[in-house]
PyMOL Python script that loads the backbone (N, CA, C, O; Angstrom):
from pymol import cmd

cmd.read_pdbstr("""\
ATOM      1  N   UNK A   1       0.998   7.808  -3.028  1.00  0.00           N
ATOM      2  CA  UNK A   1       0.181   7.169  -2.018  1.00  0.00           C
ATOM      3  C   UNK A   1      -1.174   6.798  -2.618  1.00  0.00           C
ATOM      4  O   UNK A   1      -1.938   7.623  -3.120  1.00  0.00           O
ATOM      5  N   UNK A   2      -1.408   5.476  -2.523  1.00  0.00           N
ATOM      6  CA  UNK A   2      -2.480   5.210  -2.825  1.00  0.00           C
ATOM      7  C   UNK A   2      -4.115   5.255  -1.802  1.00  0.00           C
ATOM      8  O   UNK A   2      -4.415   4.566  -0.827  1.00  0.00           O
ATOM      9  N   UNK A   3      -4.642   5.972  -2.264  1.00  0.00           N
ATOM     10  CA  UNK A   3      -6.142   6.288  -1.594  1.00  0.00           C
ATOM     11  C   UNK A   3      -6.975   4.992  -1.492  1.00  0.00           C
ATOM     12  O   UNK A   3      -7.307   4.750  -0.332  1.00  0.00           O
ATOM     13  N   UNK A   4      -7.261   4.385  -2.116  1.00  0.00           N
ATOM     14  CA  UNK A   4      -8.128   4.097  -2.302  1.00  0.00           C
ATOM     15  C   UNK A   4      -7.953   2.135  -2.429  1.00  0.00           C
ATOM     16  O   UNK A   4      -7.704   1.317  -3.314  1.00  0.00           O
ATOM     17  N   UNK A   5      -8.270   2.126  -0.929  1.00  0.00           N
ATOM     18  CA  UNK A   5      -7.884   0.291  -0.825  1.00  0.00           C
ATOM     19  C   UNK A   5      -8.835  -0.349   0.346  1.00  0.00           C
ATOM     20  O   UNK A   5      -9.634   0.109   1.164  1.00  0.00           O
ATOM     21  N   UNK A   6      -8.346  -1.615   0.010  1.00  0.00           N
ATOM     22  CA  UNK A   6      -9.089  -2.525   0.952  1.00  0.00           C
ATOM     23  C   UNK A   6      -8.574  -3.514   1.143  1.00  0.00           C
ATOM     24  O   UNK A   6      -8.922  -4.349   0.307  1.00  0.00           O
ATOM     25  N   UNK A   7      -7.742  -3.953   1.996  1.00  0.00           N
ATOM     26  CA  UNK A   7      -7.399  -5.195   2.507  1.00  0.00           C
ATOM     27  C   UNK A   7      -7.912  -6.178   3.247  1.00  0.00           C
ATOM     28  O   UNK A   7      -7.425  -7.281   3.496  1.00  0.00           O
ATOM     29  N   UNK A   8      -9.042  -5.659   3.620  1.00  0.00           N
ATOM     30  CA  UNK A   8      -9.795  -6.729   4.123  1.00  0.00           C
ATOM     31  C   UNK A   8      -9.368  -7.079   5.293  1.00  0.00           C
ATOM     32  O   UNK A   8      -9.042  -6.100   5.964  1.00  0.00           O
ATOM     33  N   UNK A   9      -9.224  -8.176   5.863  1.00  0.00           N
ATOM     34  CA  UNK A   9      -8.454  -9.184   6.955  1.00  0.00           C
ATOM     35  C   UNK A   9      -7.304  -9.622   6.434  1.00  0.00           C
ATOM     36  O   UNK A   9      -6.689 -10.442   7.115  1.00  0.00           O
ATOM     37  N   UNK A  10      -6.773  -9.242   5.241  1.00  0.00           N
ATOM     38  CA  UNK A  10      -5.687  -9.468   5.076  1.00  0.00           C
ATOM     39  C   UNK A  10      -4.190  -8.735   5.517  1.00  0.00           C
ATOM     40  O   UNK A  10      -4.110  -7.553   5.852  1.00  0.00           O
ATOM     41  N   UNK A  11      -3.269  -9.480   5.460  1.00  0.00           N
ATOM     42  CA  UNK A  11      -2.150  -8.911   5.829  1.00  0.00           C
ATOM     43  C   UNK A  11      -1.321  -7.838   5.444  1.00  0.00           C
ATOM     44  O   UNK A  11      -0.892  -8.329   4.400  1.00  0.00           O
ATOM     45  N   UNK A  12      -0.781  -6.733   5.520  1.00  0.00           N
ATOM     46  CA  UNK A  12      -0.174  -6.533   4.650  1.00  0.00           C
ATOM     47  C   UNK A  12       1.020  -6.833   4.092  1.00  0.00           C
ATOM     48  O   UNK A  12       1.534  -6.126   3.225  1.00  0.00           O
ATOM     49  N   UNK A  13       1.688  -8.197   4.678  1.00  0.00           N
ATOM     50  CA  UNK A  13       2.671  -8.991   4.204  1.00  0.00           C
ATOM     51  C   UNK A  13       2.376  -9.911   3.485  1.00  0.00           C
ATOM     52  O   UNK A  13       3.169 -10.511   2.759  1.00  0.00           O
ATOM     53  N   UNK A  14       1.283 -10.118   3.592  1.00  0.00           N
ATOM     54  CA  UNK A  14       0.077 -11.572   2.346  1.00  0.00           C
ATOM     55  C   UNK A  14      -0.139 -10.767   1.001  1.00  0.00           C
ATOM     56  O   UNK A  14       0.070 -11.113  -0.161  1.00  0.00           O
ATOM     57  N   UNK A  15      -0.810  -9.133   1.727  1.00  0.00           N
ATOM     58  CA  UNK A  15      -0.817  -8.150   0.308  1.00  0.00           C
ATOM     59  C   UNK A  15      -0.045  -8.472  -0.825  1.00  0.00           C
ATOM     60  O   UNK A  15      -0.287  -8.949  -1.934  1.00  0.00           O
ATOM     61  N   UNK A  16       1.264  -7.952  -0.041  1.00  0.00           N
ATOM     62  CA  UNK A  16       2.579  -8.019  -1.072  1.00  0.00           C
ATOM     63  C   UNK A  16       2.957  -9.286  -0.945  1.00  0.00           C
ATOM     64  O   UNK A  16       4.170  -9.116  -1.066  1.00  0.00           O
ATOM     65  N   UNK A  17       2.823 -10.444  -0.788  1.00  0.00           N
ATOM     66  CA  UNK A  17       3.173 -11.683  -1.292  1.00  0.00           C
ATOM     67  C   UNK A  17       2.275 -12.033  -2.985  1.00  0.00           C
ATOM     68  O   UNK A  17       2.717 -12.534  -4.019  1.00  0.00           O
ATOM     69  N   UNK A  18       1.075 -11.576  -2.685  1.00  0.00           N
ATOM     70  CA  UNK A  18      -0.161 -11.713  -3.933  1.00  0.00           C
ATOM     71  C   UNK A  18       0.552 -10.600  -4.748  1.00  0.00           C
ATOM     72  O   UNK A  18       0.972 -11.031  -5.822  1.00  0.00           O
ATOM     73  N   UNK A  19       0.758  -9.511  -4.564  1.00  0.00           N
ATOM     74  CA  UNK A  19       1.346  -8.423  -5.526  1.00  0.00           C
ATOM     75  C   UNK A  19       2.573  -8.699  -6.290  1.00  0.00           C
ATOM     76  O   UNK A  19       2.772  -8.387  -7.464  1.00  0.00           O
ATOM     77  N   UNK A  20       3.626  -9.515  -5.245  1.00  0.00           N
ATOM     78  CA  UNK A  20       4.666 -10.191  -6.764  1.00  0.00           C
ATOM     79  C   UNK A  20       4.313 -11.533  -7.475  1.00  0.00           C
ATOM     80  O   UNK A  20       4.934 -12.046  -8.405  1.00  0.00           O
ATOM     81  N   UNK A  21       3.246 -11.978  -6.884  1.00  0.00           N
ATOM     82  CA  UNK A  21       3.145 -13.320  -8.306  1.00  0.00           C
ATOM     83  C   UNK A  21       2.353 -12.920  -8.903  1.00  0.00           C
ATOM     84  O   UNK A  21       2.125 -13.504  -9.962  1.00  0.00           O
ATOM     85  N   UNK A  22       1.463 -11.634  -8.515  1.00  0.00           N
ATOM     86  CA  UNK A  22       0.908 -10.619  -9.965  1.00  0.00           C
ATOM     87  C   UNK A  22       1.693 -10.051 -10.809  1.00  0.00           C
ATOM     88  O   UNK A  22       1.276  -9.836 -11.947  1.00  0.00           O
ATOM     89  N   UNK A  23       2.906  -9.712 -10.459  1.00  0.00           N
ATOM     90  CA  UNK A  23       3.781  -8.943 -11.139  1.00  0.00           C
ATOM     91  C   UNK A  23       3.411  -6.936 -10.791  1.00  0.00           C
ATOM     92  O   UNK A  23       3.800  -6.094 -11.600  1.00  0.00           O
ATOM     93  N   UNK A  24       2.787  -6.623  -9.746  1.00  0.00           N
ATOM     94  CA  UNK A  24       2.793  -5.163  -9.026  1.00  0.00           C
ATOM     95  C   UNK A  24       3.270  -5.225  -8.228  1.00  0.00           C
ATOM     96  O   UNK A  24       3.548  -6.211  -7.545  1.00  0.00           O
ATOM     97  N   UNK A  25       3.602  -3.678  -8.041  1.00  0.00           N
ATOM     98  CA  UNK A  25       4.253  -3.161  -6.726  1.00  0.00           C
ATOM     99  C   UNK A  25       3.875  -3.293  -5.917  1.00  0.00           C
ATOM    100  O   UNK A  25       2.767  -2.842  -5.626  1.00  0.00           O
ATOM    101  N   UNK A  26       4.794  -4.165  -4.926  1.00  0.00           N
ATOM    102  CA  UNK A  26       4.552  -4.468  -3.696  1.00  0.00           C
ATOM    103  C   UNK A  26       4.598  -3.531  -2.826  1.00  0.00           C
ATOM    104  O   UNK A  26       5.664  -3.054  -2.437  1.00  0.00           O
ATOM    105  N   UNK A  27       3.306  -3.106  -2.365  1.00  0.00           N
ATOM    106  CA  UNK A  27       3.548  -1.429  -1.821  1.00  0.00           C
ATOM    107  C   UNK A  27       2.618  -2.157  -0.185  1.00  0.00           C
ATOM    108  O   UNK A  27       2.713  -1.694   0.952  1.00  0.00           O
ATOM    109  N   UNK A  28       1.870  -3.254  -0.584  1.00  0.00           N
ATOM    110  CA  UNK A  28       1.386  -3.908   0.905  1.00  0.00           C
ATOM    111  C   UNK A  28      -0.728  -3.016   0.627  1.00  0.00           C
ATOM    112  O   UNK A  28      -1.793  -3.149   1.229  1.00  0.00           O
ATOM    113  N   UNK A  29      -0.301  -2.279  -0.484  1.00  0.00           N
ATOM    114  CA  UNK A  29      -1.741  -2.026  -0.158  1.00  0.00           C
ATOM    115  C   UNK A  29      -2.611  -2.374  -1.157  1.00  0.00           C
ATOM    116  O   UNK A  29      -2.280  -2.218  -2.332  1.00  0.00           O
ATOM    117  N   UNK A  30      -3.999  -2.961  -0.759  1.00  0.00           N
ATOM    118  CA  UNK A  30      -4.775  -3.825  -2.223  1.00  0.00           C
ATOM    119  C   UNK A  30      -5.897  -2.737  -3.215  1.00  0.00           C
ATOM    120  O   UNK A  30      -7.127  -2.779  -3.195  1.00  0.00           O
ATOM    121  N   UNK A  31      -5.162  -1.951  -3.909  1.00  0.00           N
ATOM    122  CA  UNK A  31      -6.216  -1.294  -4.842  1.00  0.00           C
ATOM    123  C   UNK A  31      -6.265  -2.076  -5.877  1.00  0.00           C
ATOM    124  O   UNK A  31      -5.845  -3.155  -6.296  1.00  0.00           O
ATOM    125  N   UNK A  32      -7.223  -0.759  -6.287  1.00  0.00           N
ATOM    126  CA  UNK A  32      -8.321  -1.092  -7.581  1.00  0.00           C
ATOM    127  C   UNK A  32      -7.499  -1.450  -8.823  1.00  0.00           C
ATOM    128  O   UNK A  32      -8.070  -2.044  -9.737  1.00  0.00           O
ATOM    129  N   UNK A  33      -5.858  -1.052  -8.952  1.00  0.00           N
ATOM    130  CA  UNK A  33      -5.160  -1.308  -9.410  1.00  0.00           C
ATOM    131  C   UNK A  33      -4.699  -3.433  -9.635  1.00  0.00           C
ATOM    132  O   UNK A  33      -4.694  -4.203 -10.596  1.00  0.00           O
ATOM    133  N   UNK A  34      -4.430  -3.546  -8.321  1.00  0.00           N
ATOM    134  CA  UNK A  34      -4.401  -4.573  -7.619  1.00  0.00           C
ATOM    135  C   UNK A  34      -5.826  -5.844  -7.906  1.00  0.00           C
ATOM    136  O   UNK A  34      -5.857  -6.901  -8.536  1.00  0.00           O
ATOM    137  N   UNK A  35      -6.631  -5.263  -7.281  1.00  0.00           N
ATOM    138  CA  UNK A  35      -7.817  -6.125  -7.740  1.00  0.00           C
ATOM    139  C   UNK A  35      -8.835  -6.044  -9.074  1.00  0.00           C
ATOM    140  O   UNK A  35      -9.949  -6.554  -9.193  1.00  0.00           O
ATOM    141  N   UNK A  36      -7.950  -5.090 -10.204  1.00  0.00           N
ATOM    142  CA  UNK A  36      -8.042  -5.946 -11.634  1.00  0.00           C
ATOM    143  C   UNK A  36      -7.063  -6.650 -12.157  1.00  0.00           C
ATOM    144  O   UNK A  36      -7.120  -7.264 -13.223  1.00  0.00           O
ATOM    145  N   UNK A  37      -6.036  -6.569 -11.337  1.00  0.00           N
ATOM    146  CA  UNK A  37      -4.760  -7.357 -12.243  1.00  0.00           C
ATOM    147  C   UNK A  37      -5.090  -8.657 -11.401  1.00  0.00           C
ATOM    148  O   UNK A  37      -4.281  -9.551 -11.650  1.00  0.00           O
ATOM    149  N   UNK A  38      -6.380  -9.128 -10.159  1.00  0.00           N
ATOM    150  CA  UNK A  38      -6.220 -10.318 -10.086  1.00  0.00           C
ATOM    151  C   UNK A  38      -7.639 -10.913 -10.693  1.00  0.00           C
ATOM    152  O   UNK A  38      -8.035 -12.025 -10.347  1.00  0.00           O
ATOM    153  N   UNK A  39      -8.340 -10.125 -11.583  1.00  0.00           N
ATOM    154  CA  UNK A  39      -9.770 -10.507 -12.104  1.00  0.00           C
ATOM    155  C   UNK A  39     -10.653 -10.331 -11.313  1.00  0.00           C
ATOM    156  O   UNK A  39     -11.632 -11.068 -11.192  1.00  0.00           O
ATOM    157  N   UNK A  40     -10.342  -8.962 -10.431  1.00  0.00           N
ATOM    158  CA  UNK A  40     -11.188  -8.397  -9.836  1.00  0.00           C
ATOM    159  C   UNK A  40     -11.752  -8.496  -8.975  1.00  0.00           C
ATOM    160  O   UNK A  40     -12.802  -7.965  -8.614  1.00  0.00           O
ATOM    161  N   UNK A  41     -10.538  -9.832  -8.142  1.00  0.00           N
ATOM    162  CA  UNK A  41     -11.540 -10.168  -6.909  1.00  0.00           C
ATOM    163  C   UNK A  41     -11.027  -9.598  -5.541  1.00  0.00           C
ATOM    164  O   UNK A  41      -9.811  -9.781  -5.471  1.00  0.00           O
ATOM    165  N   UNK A  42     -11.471  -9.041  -4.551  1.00  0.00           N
ATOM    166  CA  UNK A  42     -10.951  -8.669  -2.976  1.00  0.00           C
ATOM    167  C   UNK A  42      -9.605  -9.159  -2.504  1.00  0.00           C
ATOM    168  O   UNK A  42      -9.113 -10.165  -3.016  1.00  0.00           O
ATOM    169  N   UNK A  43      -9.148  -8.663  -1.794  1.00  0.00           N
ATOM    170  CA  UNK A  43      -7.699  -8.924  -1.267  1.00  0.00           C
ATOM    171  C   UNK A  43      -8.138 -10.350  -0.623  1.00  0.00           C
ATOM    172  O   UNK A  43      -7.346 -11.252  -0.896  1.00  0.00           O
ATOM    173  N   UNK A  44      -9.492 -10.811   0.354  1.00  0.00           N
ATOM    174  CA  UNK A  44      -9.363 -11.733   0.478  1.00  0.00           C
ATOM    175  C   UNK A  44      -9.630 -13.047  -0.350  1.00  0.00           C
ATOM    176  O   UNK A  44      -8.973 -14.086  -0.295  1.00  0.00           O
ATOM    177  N   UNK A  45     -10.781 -12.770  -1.163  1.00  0.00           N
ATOM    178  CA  UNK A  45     -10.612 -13.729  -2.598  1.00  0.00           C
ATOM    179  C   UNK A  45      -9.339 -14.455  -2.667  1.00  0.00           C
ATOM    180  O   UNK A  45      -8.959 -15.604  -2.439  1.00  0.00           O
ATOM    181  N   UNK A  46      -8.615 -12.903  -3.230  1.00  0.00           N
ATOM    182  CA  UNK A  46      -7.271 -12.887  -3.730  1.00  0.00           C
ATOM    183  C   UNK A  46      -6.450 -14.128  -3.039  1.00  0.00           C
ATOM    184  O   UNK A  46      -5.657 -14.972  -3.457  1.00  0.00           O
ATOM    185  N   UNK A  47      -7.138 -13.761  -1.562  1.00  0.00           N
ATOM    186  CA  UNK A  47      -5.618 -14.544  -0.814  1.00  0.00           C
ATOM    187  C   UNK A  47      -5.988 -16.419  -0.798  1.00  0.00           C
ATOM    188  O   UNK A  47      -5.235 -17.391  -0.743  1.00  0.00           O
ATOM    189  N   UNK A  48      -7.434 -16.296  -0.871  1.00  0.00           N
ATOM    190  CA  UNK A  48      -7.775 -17.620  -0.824  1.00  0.00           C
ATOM    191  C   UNK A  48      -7.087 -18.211  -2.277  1.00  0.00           C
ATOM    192  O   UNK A  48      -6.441 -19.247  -2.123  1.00  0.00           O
ATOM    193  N   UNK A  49      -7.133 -17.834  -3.245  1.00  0.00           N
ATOM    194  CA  UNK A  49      -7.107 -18.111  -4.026  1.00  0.00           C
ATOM    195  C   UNK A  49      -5.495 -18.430  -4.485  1.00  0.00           C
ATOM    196  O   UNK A  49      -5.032 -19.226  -5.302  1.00  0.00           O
ATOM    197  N   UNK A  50      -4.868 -17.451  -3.591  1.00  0.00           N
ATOM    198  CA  UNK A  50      -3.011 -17.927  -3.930  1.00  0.00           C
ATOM    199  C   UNK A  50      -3.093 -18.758  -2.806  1.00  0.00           C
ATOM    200  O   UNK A  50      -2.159 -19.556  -2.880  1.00  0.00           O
ATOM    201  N   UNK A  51      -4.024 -19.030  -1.410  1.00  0.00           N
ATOM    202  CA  UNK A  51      -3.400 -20.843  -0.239  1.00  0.00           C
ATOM    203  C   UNK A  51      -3.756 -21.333  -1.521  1.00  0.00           C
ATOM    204  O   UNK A  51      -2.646 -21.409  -2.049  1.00  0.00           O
ATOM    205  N   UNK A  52      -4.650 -21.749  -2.445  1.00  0.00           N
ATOM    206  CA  UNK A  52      -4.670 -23.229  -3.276  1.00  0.00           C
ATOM    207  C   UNK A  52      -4.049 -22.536  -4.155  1.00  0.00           C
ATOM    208  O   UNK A  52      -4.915 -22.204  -4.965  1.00  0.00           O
ATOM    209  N   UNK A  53      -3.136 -22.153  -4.449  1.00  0.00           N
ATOM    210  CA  UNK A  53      -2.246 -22.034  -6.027  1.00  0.00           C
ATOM    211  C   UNK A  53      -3.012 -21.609  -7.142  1.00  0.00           C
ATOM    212  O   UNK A  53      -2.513 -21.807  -8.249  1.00  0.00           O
ATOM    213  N   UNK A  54      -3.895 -21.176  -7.089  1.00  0.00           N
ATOM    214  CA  UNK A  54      -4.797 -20.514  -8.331  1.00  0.00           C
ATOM    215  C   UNK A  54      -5.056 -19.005  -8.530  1.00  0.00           C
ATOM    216  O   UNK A  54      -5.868 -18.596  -9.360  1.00  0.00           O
ATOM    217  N   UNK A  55      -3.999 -17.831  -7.372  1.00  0.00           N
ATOM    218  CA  UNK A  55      -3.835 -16.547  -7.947  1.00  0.00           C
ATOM    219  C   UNK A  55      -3.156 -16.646  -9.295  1.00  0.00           C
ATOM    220  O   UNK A  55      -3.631 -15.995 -10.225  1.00  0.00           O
ATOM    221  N   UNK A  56      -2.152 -17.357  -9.474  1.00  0.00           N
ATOM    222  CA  UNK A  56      -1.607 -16.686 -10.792  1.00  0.00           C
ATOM    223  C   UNK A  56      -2.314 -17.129 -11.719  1.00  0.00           C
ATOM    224  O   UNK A  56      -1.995 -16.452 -12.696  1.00  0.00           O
ATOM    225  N   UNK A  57      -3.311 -18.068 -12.106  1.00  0.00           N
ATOM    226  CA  UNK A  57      -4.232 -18.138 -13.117  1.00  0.00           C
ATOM    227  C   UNK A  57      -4.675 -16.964 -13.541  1.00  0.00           C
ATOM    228  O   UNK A  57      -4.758 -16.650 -14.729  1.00  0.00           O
ATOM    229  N   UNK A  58      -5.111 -15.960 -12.183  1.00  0.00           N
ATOM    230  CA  UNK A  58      -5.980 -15.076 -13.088  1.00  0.00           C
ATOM    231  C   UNK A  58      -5.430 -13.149 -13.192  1.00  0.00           C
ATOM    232  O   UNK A  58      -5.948 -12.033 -13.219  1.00  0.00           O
ATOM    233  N   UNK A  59      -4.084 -13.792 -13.218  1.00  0.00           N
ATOM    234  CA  UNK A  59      -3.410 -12.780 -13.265  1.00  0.00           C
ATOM    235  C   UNK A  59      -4.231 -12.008 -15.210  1.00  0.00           C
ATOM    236  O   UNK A  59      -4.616 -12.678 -16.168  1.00  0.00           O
ATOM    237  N   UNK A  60      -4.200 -10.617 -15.070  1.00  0.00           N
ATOM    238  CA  UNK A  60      -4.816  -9.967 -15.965  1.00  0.00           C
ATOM    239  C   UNK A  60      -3.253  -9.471 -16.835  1.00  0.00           C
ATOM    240  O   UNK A  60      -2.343  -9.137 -16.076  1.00  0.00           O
ATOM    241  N   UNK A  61      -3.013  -9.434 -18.053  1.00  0.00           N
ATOM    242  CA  UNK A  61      -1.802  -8.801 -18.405  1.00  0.00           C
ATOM    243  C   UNK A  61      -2.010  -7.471 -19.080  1.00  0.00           C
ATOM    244  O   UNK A  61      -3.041  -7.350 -19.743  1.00  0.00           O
ATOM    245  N   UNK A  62      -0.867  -6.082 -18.976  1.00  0.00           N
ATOM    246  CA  UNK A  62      -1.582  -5.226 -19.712  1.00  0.00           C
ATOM    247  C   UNK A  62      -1.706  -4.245 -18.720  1.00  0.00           C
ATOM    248  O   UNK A  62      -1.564  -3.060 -19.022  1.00  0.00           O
ATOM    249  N   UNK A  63      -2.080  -4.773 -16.985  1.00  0.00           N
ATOM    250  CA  UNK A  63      -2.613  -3.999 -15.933  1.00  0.00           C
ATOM    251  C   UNK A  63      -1.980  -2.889 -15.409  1.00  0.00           C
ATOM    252  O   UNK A  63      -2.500  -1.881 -14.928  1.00  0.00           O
ATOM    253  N   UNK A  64      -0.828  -3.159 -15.542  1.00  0.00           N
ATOM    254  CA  UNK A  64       0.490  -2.481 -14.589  1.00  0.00           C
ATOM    255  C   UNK A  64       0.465  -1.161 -15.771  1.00  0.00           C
ATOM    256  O   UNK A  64       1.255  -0.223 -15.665  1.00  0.00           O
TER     257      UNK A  64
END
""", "prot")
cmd.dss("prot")
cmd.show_as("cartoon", "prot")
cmd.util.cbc("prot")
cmd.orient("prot")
């Protein structure tokens, strides 16, 4: 179980949509894990950033 998250206003079905085109476990919750494998930005960043197609740019490799 992960402690330590923040989803923001986000979903936790948006979570885990951003978590497999990161390549993590889709567990629905956004850690610190989570928001370095997307360059460190917030679940909602995150989510803005996969509506225009530009999460997987900043996918981090190495993270998992």
């Amino acid at each position: 179980m992960k402690l330590n998250y923040d989803n923001g206003n986000v979903s936790t079905g948006n979570v885990m949509t951003m978590q497999r085109v990161l390549g993590l476990e889709e567990d629905g919750v956004w850690s610190d894990e989570d928001k370095r494998a997307a360059g460190n930005m917030t679940a909602l960043d995150a989510w803005k950033a996969y509506q225009t197609g530009q999460l997987s740019m900043y996918r981090s490799k190495g993270t998992v």
